[in-house]
C-alpha positions in Angstrom: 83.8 154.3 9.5 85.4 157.4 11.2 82.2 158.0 13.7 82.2 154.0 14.5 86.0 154.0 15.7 85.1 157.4 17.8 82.0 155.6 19.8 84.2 152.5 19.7 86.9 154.9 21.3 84.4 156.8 23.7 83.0 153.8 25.1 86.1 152.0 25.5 87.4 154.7 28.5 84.8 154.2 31.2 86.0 149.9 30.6 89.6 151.5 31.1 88.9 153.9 34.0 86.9 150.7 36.0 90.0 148.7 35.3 92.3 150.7 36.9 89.9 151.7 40.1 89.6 148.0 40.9 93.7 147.8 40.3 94.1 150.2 42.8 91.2 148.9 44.9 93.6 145.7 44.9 96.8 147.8 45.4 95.2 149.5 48.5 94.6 146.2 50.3 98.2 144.9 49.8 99.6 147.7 50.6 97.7 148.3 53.7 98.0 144.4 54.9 101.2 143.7 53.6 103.2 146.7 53.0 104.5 148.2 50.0 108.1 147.1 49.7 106.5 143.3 50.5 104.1 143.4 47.7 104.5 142.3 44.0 103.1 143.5 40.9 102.5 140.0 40.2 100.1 139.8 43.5 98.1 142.5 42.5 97.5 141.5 39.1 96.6 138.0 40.1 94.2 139.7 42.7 92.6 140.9 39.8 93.1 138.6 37.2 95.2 140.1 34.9 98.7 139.2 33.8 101.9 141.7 35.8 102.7 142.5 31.9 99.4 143.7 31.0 99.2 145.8 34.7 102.2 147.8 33.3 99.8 149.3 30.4 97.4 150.8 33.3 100.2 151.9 35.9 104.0 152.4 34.7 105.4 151.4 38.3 104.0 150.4 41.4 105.6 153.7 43.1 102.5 155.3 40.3 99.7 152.9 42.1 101.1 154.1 45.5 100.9 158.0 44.2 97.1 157.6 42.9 96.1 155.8 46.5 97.5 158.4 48.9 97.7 161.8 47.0 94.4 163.0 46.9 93.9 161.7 50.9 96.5 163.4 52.5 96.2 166.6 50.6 92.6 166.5 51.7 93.2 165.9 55.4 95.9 169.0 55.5 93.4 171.1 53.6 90.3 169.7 55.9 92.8 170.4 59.1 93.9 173.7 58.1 90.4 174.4 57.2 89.0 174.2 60.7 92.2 175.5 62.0 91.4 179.0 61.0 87.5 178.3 61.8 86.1 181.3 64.0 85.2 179.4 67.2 86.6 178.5 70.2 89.9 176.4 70.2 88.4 173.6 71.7 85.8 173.0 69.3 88.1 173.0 66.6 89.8 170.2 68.3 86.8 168.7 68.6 86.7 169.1 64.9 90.1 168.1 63.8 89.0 164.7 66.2 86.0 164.3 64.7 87.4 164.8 61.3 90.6 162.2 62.2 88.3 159.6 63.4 86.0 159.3 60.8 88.5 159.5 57.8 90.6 156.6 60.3 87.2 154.6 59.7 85.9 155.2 56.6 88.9 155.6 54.7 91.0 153.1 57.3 93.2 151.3 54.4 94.7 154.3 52.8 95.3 155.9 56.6 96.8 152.8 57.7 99.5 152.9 53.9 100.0 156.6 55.5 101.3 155.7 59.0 102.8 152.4 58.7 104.9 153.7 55.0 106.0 157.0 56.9 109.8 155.8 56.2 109.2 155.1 52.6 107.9 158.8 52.5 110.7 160.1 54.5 113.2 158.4 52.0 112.0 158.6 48.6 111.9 162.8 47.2 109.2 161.7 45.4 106.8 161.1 48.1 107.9 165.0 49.7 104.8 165.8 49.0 103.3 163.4 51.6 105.7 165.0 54.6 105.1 167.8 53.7 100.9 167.5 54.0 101.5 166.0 56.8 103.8 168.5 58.8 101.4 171.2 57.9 98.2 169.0 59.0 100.2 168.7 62.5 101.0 172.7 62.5 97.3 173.1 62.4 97.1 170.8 65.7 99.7 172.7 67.1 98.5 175.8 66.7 94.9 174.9 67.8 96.1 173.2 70.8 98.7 176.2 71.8 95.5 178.7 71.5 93.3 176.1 73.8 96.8 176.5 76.3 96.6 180.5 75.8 92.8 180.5 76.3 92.9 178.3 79.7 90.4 176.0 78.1 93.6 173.3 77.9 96.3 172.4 80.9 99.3 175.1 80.1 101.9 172.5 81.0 101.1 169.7 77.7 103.7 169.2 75.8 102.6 169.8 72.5 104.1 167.5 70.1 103.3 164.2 72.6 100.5 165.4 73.2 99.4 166.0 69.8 101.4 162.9 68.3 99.7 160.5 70.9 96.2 161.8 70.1 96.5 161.3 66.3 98.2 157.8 66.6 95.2 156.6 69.3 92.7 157.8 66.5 94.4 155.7 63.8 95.0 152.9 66.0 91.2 153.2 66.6 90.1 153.2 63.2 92.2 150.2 62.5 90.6 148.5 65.2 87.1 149.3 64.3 87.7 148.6 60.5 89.2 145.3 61.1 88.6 143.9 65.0 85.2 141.8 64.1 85.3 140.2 67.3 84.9 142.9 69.7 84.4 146.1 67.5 81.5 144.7 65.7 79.5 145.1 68.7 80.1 148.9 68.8 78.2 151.7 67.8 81.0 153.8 66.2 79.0 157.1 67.7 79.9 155.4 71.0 83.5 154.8 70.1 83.9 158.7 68.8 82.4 159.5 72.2 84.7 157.7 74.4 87.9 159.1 72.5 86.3 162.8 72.7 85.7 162.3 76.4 88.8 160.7 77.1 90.9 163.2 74.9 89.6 166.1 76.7 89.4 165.1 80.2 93.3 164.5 79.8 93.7 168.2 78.2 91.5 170.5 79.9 92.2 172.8 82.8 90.7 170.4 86.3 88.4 173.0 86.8 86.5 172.2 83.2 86.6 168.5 83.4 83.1 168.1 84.0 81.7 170.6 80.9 79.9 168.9 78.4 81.6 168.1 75.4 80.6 170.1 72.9 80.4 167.8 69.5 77.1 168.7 68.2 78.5 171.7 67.5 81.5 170.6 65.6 80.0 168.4 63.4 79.3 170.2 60.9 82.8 172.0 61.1 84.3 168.5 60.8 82.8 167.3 57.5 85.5 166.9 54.9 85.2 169.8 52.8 84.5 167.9 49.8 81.8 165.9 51.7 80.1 169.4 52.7 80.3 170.5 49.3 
């Protein structure tokens, strides 16, 4: 009797993990159309057919749902930044890295990106979500201190200011990766290598010193730099 409750027990946990994947499978997509603060337990457990009472055995509070969907992402885009920050090349191939790396994550992982940006209040407000600023400030320090090196170097103009410069950049890439995610009208008819290309050519040619304009852009090199590090593993 004993060794039947422990299979009943064993195979009862992958039925539990898959339930509470496709929760916050449902979660992400309300949260990242509708925003957090507009969206209802109730909505996400009609989205996947359970009742808001049962939901609560799965995730104590929606604030928990909203934990599980951004931790591991934006602690894995500081690390990834920071990463290619300290990488041993040339300043302006680890910004073609951290581009790269930004772009693709905007695109392949565009929902929980888009919760990230458009909830930065939430995450400036609530202590809980410190964490979250805190990733973040140190993901833009790794910018900053790539693009200050590219200044140093004379590979990059020496009169950008930094934090527009850096804060435009990063908000073009998400804005991108929204578009491309969700724009089936227009983006559907792009190759996303030819989108990443125009944002690395138009990135650069408003950075660099006038007398590199014309270099080639060097992002076969960086490709391999700019693989998440848990991708490359």
């Amino acid at each position: 009797m004993a060794v039947t409750a422990r299979r009943q027990k064993t195979t009862a946990k992958p039925a539990l993990s898959d339930r509470r994947t496709t929760i916050l499978q449902a979660a992400t997509r309300r949260f990242a159309e509708f925003g957090f603060e507009a969206t209802t337990v109730r909505q996400i457990g009609d989205d996947v057919n359970i009742l808001s009472g049962s939901l609560y055995h799965h995730f104590a509070t929606k604030d928990e749902m909203l934990h599980e969907i951004v931790r591991d992402a934006v602690q894995q885009m500081r690390s990834n930044a920071l990463r290619i920050a300290r990488a041993p090349v040339d300043a302006e191939q680890r910004l073609v890295a951290l581009i790269l790396l930004d772009l693709g994550e905007a695109t392949r992982n565009q929902k929980v990106h888009a919760i990230l940006t458009n909830e930065r209040r939430l995450f400036r407000q609530n202590p809980e979500f410190a964490y979250v600023v805190k990733a973040k400030k140190e993901a833009y320090q790794a910018w900053r201190t790539v693009v200050q090196e590219g200044m140093d170097a004379g590979l990059f103009r020496s009169d950008l200011d930094l934090y527009l410069t850096i804060m435009t950049v990063i908000r073009m890439l998400n804005t991108a990766g929204d578009w491309y995610a969700n724009d089936d009208t227009i983006a559907g008819s792009y190759d996303l290598n030819k989108v990443v290309d125009f944002h690395l050519q138009f990135i650069l040619s408003a950075i660099r010193t006038p007398v590199r304009e014309s270099e080639p852009i060097p992002r076969a090199q960086c490709e391999a730099l700019a693989l998440p590090a848990e991708a490359a593993g």
